[in-house]
C-alpha positions in Angstrom: 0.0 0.0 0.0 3.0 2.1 0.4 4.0 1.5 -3.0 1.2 1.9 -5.1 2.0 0.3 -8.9 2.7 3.4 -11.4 1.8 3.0 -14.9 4.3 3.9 -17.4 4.2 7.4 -18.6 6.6 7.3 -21.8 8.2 4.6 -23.5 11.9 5.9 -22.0 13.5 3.6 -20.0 14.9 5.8 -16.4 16.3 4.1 -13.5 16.9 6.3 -10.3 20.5 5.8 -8.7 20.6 7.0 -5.5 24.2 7.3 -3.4 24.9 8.1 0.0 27.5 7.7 2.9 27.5 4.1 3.1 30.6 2.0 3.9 29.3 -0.9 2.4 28.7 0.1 -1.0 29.7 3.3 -3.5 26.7 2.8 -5.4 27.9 5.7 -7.4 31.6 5.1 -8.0 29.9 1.9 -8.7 27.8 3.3 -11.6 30.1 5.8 -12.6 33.1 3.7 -13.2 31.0 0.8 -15.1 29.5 3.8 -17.1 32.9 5.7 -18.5 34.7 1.5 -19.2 31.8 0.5 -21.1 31.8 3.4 -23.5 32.8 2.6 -27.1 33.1 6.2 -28.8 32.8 9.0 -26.7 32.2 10.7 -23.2 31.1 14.0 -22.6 31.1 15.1 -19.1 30.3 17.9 -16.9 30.7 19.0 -13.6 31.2 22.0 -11.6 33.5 19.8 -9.1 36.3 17.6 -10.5 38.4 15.9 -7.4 37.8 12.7 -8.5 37.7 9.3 -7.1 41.1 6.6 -8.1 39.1 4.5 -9.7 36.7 7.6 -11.4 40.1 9.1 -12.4 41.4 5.2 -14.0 38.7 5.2 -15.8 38.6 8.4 -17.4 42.2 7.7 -18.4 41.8 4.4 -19.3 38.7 5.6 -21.8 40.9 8.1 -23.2 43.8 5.7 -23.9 41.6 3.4 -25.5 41.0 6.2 -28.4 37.3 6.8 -26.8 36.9 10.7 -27.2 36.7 12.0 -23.6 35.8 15.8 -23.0 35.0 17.2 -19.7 33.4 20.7 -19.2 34.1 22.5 -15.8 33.8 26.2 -14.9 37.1 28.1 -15.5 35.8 30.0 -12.3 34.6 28.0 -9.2 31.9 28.9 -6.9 34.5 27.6 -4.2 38.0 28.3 -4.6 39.7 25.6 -3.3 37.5 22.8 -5.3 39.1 24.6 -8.2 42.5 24.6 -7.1 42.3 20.7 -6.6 40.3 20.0 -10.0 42.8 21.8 -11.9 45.8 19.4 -10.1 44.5 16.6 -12.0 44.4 18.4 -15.2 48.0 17.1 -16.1 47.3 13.3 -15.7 44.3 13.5 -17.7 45.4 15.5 -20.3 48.4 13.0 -20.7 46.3 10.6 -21.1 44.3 12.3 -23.9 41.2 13.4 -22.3 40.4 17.3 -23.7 39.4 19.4 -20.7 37.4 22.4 -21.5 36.7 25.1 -19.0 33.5 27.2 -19.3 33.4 31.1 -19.3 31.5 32.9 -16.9 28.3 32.2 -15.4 28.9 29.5 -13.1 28.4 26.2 -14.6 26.5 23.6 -12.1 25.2 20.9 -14.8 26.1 17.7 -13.9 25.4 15.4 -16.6 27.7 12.5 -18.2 26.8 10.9 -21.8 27.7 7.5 -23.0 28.0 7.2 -27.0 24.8 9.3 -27.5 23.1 6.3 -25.4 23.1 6.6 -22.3 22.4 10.0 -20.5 23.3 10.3 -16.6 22.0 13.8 -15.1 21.3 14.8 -11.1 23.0 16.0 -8.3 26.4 14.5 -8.6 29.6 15.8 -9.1 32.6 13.8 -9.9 34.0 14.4 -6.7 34.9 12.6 -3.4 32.2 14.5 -1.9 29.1 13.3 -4.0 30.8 9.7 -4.4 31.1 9.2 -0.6 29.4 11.9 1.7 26.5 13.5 0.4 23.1 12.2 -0.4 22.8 12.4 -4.3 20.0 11.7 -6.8 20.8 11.2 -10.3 19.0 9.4 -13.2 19.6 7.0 -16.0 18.1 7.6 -19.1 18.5 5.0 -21.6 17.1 7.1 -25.0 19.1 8.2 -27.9 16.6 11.1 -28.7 17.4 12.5 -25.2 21.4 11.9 -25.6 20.9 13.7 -28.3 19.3 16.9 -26.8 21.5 16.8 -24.1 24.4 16.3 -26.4 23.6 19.2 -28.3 23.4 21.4 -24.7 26.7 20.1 -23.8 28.4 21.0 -27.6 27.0 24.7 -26.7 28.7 25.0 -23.5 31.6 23.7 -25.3 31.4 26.5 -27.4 31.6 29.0 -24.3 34.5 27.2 -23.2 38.4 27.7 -23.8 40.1 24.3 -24.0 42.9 23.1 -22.3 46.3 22.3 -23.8 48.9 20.1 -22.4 51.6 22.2 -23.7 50.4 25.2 -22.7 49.1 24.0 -19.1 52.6 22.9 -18.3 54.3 25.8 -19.6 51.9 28.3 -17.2 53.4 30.4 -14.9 53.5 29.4 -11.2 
């Protein structure tokens, strides 16, 4: 009676994920990791927050080393400082690796959203950070439609467009 049965309202298949602090289980590492291994082509990601997990940072790496086109989209200026400071010391390992980091102009940019080879869209209140994969409560959702990949595909190719990318050359050649 709690539960009453829902009839389907679409023909999109959705599945909630919900993390939290639990020491059992990292639910989303969990779905985060198996999402960026099994893509084939590309991976567009954003997030306002990039201190990323090991095994969120092996994967984006190993994706990008595999020849799967890997862009990331963060805000060139953070809401909090320091968040910044420690997204932007991982920049060199990914950027080795091939991933293309792009940071977004002015507004701040708080999307969260990751896309899986115009598949598989994952949107909600996640960052890729320690924070959202370990402490905080987090709702994100699934959605399993190439028609909405492709919508939010074509939002995250228009914040690409307000962004300035990041060069390995140039990053290591920046003044202290």
């Amino acid at each position: 009676s709690h539960f009453p049965h829902v009839r389907p309202a679409g023909d999109v298949p959705v599945r909630v994920i919900n993390g939290g602090p639990t020491p059992e289980f990292e639910t989303l590492t969990d779905v985060f990791f198996t999402t960026i291994v099994s893509a084939r082509k590309q991976l567009l990601a954003v997030t306002p927050y990039l201190v990323p997990t090991l095994d969120i940072m092996r994967a984006f790496r190993s994706a990008a080393l595999r020849g799967i086109d890997v862009r990331l989209i963060v805000p060139r200026e953070n809401n909090h400082v320091y968040a910044g400071m420690a997204g932007r010391a991982y920049y060199d390992d990914l950027l080795s690796a091939g991933v293309r980091i792009f940071e977004r102009q002015p507004p701040f940019l708080h999307a969260k959203a990751l896309l899986v080879d115009d598949t598989l869209s994952i949107i909600g209140t996640a960052n890729l950070d320690v924070r959202s994969m370990r402490l905080n409560y987090e709702t994100n959702l699934a959605v399993y439609s190439n028609a909405f990949a492709n919508k939010i595909k074509e939002i995250i190719l228009e914040e690409i467009s307000m962004s300035n990318e990041i060069d390995l050359t140039s990053w290591r050649a920046r003044p202290a």
